[in-house]
C-alpha positions, 0 to 999 in steps of 0.5 A, a space after each residue: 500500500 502507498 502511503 502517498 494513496 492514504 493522506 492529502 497532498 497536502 502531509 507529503 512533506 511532514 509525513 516521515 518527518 521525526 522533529 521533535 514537535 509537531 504541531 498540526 492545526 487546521 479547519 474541519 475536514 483537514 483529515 489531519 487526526 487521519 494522518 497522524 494516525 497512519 503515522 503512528 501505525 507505520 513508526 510503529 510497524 517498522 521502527 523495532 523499538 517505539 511505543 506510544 502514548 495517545 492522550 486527550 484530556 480526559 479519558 472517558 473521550 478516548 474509546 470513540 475518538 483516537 482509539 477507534 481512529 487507530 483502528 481505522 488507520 490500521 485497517 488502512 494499511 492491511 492489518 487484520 485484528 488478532 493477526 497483526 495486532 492485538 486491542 483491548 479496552 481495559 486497559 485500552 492498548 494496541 500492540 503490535 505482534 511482530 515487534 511488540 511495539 504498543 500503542 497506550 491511551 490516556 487521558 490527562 485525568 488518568 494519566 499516573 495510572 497509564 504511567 504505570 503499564 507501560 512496559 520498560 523495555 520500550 521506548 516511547 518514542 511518540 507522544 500524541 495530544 490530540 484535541 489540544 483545545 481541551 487542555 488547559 495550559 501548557 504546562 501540563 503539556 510540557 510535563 508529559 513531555 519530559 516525563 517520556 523524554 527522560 533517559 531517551 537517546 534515541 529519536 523522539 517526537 510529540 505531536 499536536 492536533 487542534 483547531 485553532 480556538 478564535 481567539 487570538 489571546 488563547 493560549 494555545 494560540 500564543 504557544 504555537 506562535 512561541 513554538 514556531 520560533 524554535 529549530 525543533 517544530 514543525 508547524 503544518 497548517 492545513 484545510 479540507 481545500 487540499 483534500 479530494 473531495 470523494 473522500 470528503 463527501 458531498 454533504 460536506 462541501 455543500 454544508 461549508 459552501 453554505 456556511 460561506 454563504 451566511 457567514 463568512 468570517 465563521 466559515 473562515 474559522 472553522 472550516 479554514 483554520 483561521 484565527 479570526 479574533 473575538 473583536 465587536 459584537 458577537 454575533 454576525 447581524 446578517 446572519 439573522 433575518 427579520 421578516 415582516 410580523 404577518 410574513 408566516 400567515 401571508 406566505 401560507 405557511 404553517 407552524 409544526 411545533 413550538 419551543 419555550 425558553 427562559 432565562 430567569 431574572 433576578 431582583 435587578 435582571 429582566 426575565 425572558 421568555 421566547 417562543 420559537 416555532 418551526 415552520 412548513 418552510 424548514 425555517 425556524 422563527 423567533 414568534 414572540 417574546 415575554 419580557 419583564 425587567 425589574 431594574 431600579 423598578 419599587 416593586 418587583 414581580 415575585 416568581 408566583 407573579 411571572 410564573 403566571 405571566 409565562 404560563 398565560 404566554 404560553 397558552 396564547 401562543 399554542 391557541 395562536 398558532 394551533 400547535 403543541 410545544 415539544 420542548 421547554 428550556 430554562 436556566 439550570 440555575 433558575 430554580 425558584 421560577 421553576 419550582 414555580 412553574 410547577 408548584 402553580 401549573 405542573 410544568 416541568 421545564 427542562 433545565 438546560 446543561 450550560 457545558 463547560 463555559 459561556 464561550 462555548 454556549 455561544 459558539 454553538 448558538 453561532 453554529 445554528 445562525 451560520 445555517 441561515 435557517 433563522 428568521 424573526 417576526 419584525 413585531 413589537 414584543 421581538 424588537 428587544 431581542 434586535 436590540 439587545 442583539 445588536 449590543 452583544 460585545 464581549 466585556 472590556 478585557 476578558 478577551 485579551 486574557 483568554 476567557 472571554 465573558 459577554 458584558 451583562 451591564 444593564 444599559 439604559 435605552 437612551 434619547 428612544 422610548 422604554 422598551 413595552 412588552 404587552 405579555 407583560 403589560 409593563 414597560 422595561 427602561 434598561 436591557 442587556 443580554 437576556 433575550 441572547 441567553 435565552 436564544 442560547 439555552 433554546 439552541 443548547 438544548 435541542 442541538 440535535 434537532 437544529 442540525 448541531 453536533 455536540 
């Protein structure tokens, strides 16, 4: 077999290349995870001496991921499982039996105990982080590195696979720009752009097609590998499309279902509530919007007060649009409103998982937009969300130091008339990011139905 036939063009010339580090970033579909994989595979097979060591940071992500790309890589090169090679699950390990060359999976959580399997009279030759997103810092990365450098006379390399993050403050993104500087790295940069497109699949072109269609600069990111920074609002505005308040009835479309999703106030922050549908169009709409801001108001509505105000809104809406709802979201962190809901209506609204950060909940809200599949009803109720929309940055500083958060400051609506929502009979003087939370814990909680991967 040629390895020439198994890898893009684009890995020519890194592929038998032993510097000691290699870093391969890229957009989606680069097929670098694929190459590194044959890599592994082929030192393994013709190198008398030379283990491995794959990680990813935590050891639950290993089985459907590297272990699974291993096997594939050997399947690739003419291996027969039980023949050529031997693979267990615990402990997870591939070893190879014309040398006894192993291949050892950890994670950074479990990595100790890894350590202590490994057989000694093999050298780990070859260390493989992939998803290096999913680690914290580089001094961790360094630490595993010397661990398997220590007592090597021989040839070493570690290898790095990711995705470059947008931000340009990340660490990994300020490591690989120190890392290029040194005679010992090699920096291979790739896209799907150099990859035969048989091997990508119609489906996949045509999705990146779309996504440069609609969004540009995000398509940059994910699909090109680019570094596009975290500057000004943080949603693209042409990625929404807002359509006349009557466009669903005038255009003889259908509602199929609806959505409810709350983002729970505080004494001082708005509670929202919107109501999303999907179409006979395949568009899904932002219908309607209860909003209720107490900020600097005497006298504040109690969780016994908007849990009847919501429930009302959602009973308008079912009987306006003729449909039942399939999903109802709200904060995991709203437990008083909740708890309401179902003390006063036996409503039992699902508390969506935020995952690991803010940054990544907003990302997978960018990743629905850059569908082009979203439209918003241009009514009276729906005009808090354009304008808090519009005013979504990210706080002053927190992107420099790689840990980017929205700006949640209350902002007054200056030199224009407060804001009125008519489900809450009541007028709003302040806005700041409610609607956009509520927008992210509707996406974050049907990522499935909306087309995202997780």
């Amino acid at each position: 077999m040629k390895i020439s036939s198994q890898i893009a063009p684009s890995f020519y010339r890194t592929f038998n290349s032993h510097k000691m580090h290699q870093i391969y970033k890229g957009g989606r579909g680069s097929t670098k995870t694929s190459m590194i994989s044959l890599k592994i595979v082929y030192n393994c097979l013709n190198e008398s001496n030379c283990s491995v060591v794959i990680l990813r940071k935590h050891q639950n992500q290993l089985r459907k991921s590297v272990y699974k790309e291993i096997k594939r890589a050997c399947t690739r090169m003419g291996l027969v499982e039980n023949i050529h090679y031997i693979s267990t699950v615990s402990p997870m390990e591939i070893k190879f039996s014309q040398n006894g060359n192993t291949i050892y999976f950890a994670g950074g959580d479990d990595f100790e105990t890894v350590k202590g399997t490994i057989d000694e009279n093999k050298l780990i030759k070859i260390v493989w982080f992939e998803e290096l997103t999913g680690w914290d810092n580089s001094e961790d990365i360094d630490q595993i590195v010397a661990t398997f450098t220590r007592g090597n006379n021989d040839w070493f390399m570690a290898l790095y696979s990711y995705n470059p993050p947008k931000n340009k403050y990340d660490w990994i993104n300020k490591w690989c720009d120190s890392m290029k500087l040194r005679d010992d790295c090699l920096v291979s940069e790739t896209d799907y752009r150099t990859v035969p497109e048989n091997w990508l699949g119609k489906m996949f072109i045509e999705e990146a097609d779309r996504m440069k269609k609609f969004d540009n600069k995000r398509f940059r990111w994910i699909y090109l590998g680019e570094v596009i920074g975290m500057e000004g609002m943080i949603y693209n505005p042409e990625t929404i499309e807002y359509v006349d308040k009557d466009y669903i009835s005038k255009n003889n479309l259908r509602v199929l279902y609806l959505d409810f999703s709350v983002d729970g106030g505080h004494q001082t922050s708005a509670t929202t509530c919107g109501c999303y549908g999907l179409a006979s169009d395949g568009y899904w709409y932002l219908l309607d919007t209860y909003y209720y801001s107490p900020h600097e108001k005497p006298k504040k509505r109690a969780p016994s007060e908007l849990s009847k105000d919501i429930f009302n809104f959602e009973i308008a809406m079912i009987k306006k649009w003729k449909v039942g709802e399939d999903q109802e979201t709200i904060d995991s962190a709203e437990g008083a409103l909740r708890n309401q809901l179902y003390t006063d209506y036996g409503k039992r609204f699902h508390p969506v998982n935020k995952g690991k950060s803010k940054e990544e909940l907003i990302d997978y809200s960018q990743a629905f937009l850059a569908k082009g599949k979203f439209r918003i009803l241009d009514n009276n109720n729906n005009k808090i969300f354009k304008k808090e929309n519009e005013n979504y940055m990210w706080k002053e500083g927190t992107v420099e130091k790689g840990k980017p958060e929205p700006d949640k400051t209350e902002k007054e609506f200056i030199g224009e008339e407060p804001y009125y929502n008519s489900w809450a009979n009541d007028y709003s003087y302040y806005y700041a990011d409610h609607t956009q939370d509520d927008f992210q814990y509707w996406v974050k909680d049907n990522l499935s139905k909306l087309g995202i991967k997780e």
